[in-house]
PDB file with one MODEL, atoms N, CA, C and O in Angstrom:
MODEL        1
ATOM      1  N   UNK A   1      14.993  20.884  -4.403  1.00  0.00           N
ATOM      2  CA  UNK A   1      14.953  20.208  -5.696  1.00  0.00           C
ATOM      3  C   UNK A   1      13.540  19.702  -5.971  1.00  0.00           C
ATOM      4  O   UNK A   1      12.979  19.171  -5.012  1.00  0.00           O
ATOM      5  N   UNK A   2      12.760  19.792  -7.315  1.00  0.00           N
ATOM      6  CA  UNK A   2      11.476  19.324  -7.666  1.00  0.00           C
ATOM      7  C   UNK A   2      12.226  17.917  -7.574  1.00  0.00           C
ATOM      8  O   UNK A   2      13.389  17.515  -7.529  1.00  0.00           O
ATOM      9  N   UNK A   3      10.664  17.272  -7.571  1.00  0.00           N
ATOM     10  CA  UNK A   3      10.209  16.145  -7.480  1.00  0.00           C
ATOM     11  C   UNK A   3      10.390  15.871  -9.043  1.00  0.00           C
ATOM     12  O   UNK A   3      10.461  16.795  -9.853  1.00  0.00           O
ATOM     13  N   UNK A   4      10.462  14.448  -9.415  1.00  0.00           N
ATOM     14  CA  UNK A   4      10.409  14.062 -10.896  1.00  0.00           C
ATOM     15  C   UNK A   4       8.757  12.971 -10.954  1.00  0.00           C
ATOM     16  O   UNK A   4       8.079  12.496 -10.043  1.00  0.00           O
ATOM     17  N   UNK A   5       8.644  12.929 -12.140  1.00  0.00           N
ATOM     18  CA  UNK A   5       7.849  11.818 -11.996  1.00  0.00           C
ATOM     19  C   UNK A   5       7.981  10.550 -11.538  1.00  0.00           C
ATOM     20  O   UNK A   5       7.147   9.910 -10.897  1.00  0.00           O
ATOM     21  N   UNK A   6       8.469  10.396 -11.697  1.00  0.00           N
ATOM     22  CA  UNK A   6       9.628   9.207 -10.819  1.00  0.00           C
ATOM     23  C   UNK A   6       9.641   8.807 -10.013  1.00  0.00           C
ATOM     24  O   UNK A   6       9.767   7.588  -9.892  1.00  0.00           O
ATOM     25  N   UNK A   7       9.490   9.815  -8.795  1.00  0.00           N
ATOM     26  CA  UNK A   7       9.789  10.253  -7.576  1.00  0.00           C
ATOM     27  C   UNK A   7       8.732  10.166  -6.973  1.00  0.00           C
ATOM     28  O   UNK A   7       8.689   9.821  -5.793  1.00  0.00           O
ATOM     29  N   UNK A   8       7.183  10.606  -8.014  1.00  0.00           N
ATOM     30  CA  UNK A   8       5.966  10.663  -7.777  1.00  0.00           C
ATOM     31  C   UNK A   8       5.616   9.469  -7.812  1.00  0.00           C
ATOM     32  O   UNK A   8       5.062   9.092  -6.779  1.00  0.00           O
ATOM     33  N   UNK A   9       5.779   8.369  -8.988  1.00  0.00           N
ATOM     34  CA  UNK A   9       5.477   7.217  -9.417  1.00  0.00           C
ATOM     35  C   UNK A   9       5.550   6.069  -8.470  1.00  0.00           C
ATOM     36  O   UNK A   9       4.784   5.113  -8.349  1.00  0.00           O
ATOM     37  N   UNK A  10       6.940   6.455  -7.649  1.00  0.00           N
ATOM     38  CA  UNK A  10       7.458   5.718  -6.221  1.00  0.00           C
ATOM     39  C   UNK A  10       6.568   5.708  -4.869  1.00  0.00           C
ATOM     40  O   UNK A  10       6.481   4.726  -4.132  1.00  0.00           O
ATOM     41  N   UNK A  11       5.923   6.940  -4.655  1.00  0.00           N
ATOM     42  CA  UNK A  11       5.116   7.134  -3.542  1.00  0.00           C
ATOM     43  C   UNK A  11       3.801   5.936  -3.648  1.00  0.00           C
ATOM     44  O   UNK A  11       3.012   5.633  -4.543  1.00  0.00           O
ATOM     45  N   UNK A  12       3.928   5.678  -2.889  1.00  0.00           N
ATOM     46  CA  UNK A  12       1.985   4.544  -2.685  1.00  0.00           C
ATOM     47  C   UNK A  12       0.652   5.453  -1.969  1.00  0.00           C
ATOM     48  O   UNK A  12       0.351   5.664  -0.794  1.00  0.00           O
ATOM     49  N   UNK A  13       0.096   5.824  -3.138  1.00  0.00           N
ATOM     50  CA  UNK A  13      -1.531   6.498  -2.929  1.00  0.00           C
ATOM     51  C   UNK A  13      -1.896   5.575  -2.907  1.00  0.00           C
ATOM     52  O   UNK A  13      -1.466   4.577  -3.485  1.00  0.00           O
ATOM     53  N   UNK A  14      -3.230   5.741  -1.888  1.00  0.00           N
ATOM     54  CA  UNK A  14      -3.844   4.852  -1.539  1.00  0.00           C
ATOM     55  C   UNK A  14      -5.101   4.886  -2.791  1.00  0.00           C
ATOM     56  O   UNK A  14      -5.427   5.917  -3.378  1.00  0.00           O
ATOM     57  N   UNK A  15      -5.746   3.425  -3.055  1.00  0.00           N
ATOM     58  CA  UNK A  15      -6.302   2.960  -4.102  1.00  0.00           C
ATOM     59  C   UNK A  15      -7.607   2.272  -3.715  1.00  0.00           C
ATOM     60  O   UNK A  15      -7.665   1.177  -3.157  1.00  0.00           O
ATOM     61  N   UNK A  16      -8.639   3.018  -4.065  1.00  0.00           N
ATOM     62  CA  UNK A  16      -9.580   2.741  -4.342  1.00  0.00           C
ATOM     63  C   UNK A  16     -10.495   1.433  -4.917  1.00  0.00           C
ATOM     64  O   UNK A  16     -10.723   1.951  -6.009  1.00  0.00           O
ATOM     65  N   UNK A  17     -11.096   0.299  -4.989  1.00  0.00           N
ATOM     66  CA  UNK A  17     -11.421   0.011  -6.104  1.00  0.00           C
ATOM     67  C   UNK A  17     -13.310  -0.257  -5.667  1.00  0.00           C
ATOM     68  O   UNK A  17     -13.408  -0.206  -4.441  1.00  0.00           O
ATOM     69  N   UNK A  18     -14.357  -0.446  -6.171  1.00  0.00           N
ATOM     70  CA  UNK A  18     -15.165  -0.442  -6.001  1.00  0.00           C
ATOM     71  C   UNK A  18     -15.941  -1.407  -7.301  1.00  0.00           C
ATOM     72  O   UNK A  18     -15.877  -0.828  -8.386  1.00  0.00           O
ATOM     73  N   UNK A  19     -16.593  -2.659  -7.339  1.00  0.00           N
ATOM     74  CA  UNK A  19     -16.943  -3.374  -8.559  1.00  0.00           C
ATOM     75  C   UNK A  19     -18.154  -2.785  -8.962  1.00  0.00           C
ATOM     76  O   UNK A  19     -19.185  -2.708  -8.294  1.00  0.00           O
ATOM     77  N   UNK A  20     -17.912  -2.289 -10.349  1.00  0.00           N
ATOM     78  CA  UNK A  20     -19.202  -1.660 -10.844  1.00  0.00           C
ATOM     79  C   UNK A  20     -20.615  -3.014 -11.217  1.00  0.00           C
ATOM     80  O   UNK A  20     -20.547  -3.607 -12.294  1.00  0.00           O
ATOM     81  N   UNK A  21     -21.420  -3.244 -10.531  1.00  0.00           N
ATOM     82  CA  UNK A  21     -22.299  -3.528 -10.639  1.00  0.00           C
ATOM     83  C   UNK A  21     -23.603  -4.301 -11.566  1.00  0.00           C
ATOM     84  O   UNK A  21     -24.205  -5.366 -11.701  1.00  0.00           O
ATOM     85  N   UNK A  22     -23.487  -2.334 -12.270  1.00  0.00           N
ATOM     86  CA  UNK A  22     -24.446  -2.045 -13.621  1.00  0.00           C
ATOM     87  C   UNK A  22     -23.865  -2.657 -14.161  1.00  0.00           C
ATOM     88  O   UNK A  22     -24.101  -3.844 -14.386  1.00  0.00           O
ATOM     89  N   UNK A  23     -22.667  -1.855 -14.636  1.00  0.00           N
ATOM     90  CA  UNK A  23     -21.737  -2.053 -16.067  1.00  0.00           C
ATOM     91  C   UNK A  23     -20.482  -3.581 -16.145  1.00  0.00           C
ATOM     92  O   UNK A  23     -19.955  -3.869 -17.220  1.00  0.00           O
ATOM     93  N   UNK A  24     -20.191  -4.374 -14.877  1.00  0.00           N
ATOM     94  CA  UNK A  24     -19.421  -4.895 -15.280  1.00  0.00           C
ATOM     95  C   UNK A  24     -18.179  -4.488 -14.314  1.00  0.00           C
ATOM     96  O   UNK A  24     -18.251  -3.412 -13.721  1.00  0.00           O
ATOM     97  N   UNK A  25     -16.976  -5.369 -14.132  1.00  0.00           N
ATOM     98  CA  UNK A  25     -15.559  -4.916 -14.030  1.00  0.00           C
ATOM     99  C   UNK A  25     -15.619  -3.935 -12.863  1.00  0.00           C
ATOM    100  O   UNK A  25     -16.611  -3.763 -12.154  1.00  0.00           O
ATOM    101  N   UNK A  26     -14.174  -3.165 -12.715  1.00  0.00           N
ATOM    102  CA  UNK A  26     -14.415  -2.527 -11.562  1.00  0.00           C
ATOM    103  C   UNK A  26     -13.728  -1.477 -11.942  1.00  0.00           C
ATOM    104  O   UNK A  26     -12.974  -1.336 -12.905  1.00  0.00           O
ATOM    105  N   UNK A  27     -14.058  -0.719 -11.079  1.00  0.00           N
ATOM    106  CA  UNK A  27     -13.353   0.955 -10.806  1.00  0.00           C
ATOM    107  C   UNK A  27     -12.610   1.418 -10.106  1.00  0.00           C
ATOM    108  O   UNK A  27     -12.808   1.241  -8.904  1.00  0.00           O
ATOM    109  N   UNK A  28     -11.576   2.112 -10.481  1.00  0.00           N
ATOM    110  CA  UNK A  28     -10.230   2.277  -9.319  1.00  0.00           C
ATOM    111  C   UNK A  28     -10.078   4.301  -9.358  1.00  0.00           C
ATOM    112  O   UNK A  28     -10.060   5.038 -10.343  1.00  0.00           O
ATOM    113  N   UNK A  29     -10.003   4.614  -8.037  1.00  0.00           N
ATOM    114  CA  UNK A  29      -9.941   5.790  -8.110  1.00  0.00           C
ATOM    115  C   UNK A  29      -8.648   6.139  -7.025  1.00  0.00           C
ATOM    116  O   UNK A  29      -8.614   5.426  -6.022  1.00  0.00           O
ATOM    117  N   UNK A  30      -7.967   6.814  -7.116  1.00  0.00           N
ATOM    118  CA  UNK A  30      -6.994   7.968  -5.984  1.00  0.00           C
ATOM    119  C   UNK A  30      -7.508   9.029  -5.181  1.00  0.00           C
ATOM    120  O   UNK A  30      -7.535  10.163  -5.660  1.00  0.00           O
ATOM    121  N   UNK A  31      -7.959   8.793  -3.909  1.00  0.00           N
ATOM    122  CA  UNK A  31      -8.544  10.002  -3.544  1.00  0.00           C
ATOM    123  C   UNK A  31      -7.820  11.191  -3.332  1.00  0.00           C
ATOM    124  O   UNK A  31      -8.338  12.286  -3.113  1.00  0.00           O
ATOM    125  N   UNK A  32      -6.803  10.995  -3.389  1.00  0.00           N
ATOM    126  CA  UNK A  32      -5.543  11.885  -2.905  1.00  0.00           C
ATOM    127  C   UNK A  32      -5.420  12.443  -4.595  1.00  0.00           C
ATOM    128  O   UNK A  32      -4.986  13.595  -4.618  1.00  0.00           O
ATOM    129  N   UNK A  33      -5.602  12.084  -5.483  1.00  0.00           N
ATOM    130  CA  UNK A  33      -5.588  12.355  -6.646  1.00  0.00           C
ATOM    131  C   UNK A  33      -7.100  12.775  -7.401  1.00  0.00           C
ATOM    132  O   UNK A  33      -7.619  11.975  -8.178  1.00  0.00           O
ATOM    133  N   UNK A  34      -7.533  13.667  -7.194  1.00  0.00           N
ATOM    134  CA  UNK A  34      -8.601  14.317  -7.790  1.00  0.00           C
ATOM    135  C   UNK A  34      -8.632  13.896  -9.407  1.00  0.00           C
ATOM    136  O   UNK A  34      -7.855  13.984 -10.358  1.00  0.00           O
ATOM    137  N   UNK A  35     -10.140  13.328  -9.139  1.00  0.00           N
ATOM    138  CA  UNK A  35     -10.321  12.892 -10.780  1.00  0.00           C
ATOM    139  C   UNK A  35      -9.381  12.074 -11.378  1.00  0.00           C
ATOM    140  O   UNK A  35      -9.096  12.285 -12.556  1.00  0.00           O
ATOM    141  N   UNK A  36      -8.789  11.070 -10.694  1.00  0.00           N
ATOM    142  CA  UNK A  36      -7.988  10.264 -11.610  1.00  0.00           C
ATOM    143  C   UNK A  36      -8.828   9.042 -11.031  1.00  0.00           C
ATOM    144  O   UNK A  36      -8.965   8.672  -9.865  1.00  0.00           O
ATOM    145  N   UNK A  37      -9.412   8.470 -12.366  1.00  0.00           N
ATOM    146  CA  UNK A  37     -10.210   7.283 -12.066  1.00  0.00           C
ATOM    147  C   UNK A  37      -9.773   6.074 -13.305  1.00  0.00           C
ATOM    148  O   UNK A  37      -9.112   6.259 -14.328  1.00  0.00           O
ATOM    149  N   UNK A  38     -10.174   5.262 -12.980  1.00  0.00           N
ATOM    150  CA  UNK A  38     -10.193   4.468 -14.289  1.00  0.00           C
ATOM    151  C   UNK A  38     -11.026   3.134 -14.307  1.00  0.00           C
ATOM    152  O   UNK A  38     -11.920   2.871 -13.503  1.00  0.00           O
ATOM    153  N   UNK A  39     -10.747   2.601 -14.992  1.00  0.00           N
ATOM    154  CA  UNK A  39     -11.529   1.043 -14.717  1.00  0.00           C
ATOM    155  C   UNK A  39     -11.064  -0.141 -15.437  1.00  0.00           C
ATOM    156  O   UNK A  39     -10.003  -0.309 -16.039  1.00  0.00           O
ATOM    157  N   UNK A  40     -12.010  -0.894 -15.272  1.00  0.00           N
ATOM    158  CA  UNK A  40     -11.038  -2.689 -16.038  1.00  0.00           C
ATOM    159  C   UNK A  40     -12.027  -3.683 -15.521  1.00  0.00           C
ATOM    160  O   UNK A  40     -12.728  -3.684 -14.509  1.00  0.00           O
ATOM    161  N   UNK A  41     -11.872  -4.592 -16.579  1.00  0.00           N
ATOM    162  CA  UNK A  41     -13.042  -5.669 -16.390  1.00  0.00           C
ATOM    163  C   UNK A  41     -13.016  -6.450 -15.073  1.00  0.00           C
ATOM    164  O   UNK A  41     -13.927  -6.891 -14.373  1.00  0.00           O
ATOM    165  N   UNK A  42     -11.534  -6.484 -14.945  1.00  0.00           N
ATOM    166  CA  UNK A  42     -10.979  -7.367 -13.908  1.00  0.00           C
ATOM    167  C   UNK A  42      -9.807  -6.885 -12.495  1.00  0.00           C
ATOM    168  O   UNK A  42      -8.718  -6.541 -12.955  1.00  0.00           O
ATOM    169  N   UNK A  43      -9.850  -6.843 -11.519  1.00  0.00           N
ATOM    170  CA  UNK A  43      -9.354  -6.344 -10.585  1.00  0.00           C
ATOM    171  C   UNK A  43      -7.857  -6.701 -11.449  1.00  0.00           C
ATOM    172  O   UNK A  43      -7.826  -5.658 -12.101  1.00  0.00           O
ATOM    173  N   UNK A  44      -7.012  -7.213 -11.748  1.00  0.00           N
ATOM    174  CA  UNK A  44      -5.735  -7.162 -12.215  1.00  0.00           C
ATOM    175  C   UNK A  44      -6.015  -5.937 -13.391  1.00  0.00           C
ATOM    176  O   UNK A  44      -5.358  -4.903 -13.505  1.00  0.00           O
ATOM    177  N   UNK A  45      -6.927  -6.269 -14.045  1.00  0.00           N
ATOM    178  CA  UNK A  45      -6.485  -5.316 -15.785  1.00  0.00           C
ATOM    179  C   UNK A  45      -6.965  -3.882 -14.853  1.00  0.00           C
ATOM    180  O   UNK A  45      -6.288  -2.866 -15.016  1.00  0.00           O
ATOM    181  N   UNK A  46      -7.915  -3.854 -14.073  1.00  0.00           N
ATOM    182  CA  UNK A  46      -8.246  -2.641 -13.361  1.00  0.00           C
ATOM    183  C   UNK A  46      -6.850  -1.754 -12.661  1.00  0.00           C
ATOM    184  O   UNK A  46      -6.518  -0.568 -12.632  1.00  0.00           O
ATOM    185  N   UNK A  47      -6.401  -2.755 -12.255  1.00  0.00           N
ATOM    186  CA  UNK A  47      -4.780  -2.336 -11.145  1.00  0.00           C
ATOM    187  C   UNK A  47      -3.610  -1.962 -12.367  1.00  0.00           C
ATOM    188  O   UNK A  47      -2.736  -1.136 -12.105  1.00  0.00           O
ATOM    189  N   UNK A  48      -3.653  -2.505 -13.462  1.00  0.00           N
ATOM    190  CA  UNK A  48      -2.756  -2.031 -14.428  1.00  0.00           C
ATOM    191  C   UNK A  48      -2.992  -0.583 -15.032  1.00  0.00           C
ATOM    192  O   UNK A  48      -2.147   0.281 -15.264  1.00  0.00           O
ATOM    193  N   UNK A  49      -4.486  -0.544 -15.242  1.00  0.00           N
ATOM    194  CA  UNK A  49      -4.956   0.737 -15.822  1.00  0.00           C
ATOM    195  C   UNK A  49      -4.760   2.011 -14.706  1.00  0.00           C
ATOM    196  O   UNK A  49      -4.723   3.226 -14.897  1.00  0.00           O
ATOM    197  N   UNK A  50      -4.676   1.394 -13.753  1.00  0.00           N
ATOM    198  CA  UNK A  50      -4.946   2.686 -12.771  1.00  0.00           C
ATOM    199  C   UNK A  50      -3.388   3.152 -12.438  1.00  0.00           C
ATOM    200  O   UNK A  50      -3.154   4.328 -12.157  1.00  0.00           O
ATOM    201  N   UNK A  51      -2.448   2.256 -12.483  1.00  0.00           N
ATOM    202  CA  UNK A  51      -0.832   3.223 -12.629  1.00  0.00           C
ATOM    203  C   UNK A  51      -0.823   3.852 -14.266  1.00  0.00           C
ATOM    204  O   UNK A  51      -0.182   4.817 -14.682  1.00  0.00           O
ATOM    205  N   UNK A  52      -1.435   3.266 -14.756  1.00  0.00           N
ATOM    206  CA  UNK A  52      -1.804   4.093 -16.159  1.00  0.00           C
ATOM    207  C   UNK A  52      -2.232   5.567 -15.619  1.00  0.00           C
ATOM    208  O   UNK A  52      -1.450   6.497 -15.421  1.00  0.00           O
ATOM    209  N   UNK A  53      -3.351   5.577 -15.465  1.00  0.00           N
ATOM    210  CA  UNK A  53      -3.642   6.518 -14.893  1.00  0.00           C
ATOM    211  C   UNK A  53      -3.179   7.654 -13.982  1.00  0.00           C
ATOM    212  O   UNK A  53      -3.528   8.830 -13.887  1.00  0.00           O
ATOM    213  N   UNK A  54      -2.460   7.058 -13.474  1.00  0.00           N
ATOM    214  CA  UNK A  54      -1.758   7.400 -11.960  1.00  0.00           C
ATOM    215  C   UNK A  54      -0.742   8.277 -12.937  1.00  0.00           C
ATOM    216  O   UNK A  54      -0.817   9.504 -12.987  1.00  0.00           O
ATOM    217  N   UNK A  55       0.008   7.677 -13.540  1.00  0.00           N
ATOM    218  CA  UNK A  55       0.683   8.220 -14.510  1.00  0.00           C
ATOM    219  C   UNK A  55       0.671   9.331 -15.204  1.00  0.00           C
ATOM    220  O   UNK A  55       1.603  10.125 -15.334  1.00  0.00           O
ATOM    221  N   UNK A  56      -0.680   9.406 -15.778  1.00  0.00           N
ATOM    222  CA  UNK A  56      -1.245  10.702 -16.746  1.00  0.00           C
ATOM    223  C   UNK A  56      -1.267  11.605 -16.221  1.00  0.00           C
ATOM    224  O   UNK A  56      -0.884  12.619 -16.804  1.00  0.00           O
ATOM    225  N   UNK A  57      -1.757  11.682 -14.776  1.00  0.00           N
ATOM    226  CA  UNK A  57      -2.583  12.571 -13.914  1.00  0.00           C
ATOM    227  C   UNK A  57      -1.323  13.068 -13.584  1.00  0.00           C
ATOM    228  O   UNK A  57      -1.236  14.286 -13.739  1.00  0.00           O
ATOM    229  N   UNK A  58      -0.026  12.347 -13.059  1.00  0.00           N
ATOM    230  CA  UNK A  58       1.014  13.223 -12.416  1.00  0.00           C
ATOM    231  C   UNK A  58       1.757  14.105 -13.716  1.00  0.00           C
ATOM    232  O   UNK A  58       2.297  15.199 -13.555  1.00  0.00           O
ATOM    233  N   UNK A  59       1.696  13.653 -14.532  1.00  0.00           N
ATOM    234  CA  UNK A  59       2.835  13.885 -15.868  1.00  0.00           C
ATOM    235  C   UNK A  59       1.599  15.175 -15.935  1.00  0.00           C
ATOM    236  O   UNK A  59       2.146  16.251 -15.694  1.00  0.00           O
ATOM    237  N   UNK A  60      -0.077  15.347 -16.229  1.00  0.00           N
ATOM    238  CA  UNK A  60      -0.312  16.473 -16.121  1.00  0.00           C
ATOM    239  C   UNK A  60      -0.699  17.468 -15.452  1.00  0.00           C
ATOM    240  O   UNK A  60      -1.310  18.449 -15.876  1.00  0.00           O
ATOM    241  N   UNK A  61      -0.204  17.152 -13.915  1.00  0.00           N
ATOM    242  CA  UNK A  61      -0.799  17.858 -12.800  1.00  0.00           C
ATOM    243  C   UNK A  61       1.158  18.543 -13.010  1.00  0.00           C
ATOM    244  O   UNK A  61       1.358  19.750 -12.875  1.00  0.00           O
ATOM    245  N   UNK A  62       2.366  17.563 -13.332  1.00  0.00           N
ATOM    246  CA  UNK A  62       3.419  18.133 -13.086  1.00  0.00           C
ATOM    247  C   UNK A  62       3.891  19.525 -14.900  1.00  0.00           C
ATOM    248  O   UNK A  62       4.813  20.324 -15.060  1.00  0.00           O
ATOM    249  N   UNK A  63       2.976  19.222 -15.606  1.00  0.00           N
ATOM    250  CA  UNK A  63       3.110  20.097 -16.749  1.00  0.00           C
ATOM    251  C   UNK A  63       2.218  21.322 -16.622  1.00  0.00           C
ATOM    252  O   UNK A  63       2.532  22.300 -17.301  1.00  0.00           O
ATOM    253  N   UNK A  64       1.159  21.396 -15.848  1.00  0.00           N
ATOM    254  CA  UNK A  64       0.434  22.294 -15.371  1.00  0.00           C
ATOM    255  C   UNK A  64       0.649  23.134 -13.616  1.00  0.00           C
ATOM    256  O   UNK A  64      -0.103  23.917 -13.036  1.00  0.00           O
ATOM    257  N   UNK A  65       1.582  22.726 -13.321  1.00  0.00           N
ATOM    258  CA  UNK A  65       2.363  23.315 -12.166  1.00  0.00           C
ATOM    259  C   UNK A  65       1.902  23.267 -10.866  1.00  0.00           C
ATOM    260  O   UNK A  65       2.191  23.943  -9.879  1.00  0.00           O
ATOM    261  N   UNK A  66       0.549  21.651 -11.165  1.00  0.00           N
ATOM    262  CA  UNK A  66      -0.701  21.968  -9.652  1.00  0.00           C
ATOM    263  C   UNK A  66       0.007  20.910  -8.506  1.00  0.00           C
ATOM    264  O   UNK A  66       0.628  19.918  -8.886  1.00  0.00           O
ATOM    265  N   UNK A  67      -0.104  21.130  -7.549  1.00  0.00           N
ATOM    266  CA  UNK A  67       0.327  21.028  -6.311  1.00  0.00           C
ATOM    267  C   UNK A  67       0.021  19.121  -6.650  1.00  0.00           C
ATOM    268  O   UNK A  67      -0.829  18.761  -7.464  1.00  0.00           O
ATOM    269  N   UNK A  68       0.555  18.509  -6.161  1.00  0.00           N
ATOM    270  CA  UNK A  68       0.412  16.730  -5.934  1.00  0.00           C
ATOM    271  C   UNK A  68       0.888  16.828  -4.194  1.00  0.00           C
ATOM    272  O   UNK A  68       1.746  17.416  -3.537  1.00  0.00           O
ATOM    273  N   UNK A  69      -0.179  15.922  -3.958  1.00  0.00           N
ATOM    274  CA  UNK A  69       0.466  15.384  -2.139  1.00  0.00           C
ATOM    275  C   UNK A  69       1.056  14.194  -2.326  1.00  0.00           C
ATOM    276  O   UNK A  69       1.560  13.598  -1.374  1.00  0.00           O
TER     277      UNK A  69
ENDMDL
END
């Protein structure tokens, strides 16, 4: 049986965050998730955006048929 998003949404990737510096706020990335990055002024609004994210990336890694670990 496939996986749902759901199913994906449930798993805990490990999370990145790194405070950008230059610009302000910080940056949250998935390494396990290629190119899903995001950011936020603030480690909370950062952590909200990044299941945002987390989100997009599975809904289009699962509409484009590419492999997720």
């Amino acid at each position: 049986m496939m996986k749902t998003l759901d199913d994906y949404m449930k798993l805990s990737y490990r999370m990145e965050i790194v405070e950008d510096k230059d610009e302000g706020g910080y940056v949250i990335s998935y390494p396990d998730l290629p190119g899903c990055i995001t950011c936020g002024e603030t480690i909370e609004t950062a952590v909200v955006n990044a299941v945002d994210a987390k989100k997009a990336w599975i809904e289009a890694a699962l509409e484009e048929g590419l492999p997720i670990w």
